[in-house]
C-alpha positions, 0 to 999 in steps of 0.5 A: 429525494428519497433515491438519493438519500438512499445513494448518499447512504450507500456511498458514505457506506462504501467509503468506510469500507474502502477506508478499513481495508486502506486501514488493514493495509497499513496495518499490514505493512507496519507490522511486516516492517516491525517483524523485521526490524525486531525478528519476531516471527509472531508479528509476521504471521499475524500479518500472513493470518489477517490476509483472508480477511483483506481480501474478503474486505476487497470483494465486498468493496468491489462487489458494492461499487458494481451495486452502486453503478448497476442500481443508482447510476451515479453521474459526475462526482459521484460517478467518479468517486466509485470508479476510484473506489473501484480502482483502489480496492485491488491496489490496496489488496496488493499492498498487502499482499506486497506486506505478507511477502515482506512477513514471509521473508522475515520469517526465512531470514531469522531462521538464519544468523543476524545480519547487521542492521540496514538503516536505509532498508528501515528508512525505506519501510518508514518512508512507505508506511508515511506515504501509504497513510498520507495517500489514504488521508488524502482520499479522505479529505478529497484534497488533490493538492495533497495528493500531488504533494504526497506524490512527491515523496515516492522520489525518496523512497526510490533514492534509497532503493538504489541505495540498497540495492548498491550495497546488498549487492557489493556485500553479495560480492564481497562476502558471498557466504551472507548471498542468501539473506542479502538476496531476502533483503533485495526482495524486501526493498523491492516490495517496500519500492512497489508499494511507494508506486501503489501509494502514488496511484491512491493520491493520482486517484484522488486527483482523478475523484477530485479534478476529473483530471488524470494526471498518470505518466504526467506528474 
């Protein structure tokens, strides 16, 4: 009994941890994408300043899920809970990481003249901030219907990917003196679209940490 009270404790430990790195993730995000919509180069380094500690956060859940598996052998459920840990943790790091490059180019961009505003790029971030936190709250309520749901909102975002991708580039070829930032730009949606794929990984965890079910290339 007590073997398990001990386990039981470690694991709703290691699930608040995971949870506040999702959270600082998020965070991370939302501002990278509000520094761009408002050219504020304060907000971007705060964004870039905060990084060390998510991957301090990152090592910590990492170095817990080893413990966990090493000293409590886990079976089944909870066995399957820690290998998604696990598994998340480096994907939420690269999310913000994928967020500190969004903020680094942000602040490249208002070193030059003001471009006109990109609706998709900002529907983009907007769509990516949703379903990054809809993928984390659906591996806190443990709910996998939600994440295949939640799944489905990457198609979105890949939408209007291609859609920004289309225009910077014939606003590349038709007005070549705004080629740099456009360019910026491109690299910005491209992270914002990596970063709907990382969500769909945290909801296939989910699934996986729920049904035992992988459900990746198959969705």
């Amino acid at each position: 009994m007590e073997f398990h009270r001990h386990l039981d404790d470690e694991l709703n430990e290691l699930r608040d941890r995971v949870l506040l790195l999702g959270g600082e993730a998020e965070r991370a995000l939302e501002r990278s994408m509000n520094a761009l919509a408002e050219r504020d180069n304060s907000l971007a380094r705060d964004v870039l300043d905060h990084d060390d500690e998510i991957d301090r956060l990152e090592i910590d859940v990492d170095r817990q899920c080893v413990d966990i598996i090493a000293l409590r052998q886990p079976a089944a459920r909870d066995l399957r809970f820690v290998i998604s840990v696990a598994r998340m943790a480096p994907i939420l790091e690269r999310v913000a990481d994928h967020a500190c490059n969004i903020a680094r180019t942000v602040t490249d961009l208002n070193l030059e003249p003001e471009l006109k505003p990109n609706p998709e790029l900002e529907r983009m971030g907007h769509h990516a901030v949703n379903m990054l936190r809809s993928a984390l709250d659906t591996f806190t309520s443990n709910d996998p219907r939600a994440a295949r749901e939640c799944i489905n909102c990457d198609a979105e975002i890949n939408v209007l990917y291609n859609t920004v991708f289309r225009k910077l580039i014939e606003l590349m070829a038709s007005h070549p003196e705004t080629a740099t930032r456009d360019a910026r730009l491109l690299f910005i949606a491209k992270h914002i679209e990596r970063i709907g794929d990382y969500a769909t990984d945290i909801c296939e965890l989910t699934v996986y940490m729920a049904e035992a079910a992988i459900i990746k290339h198959v969705h």
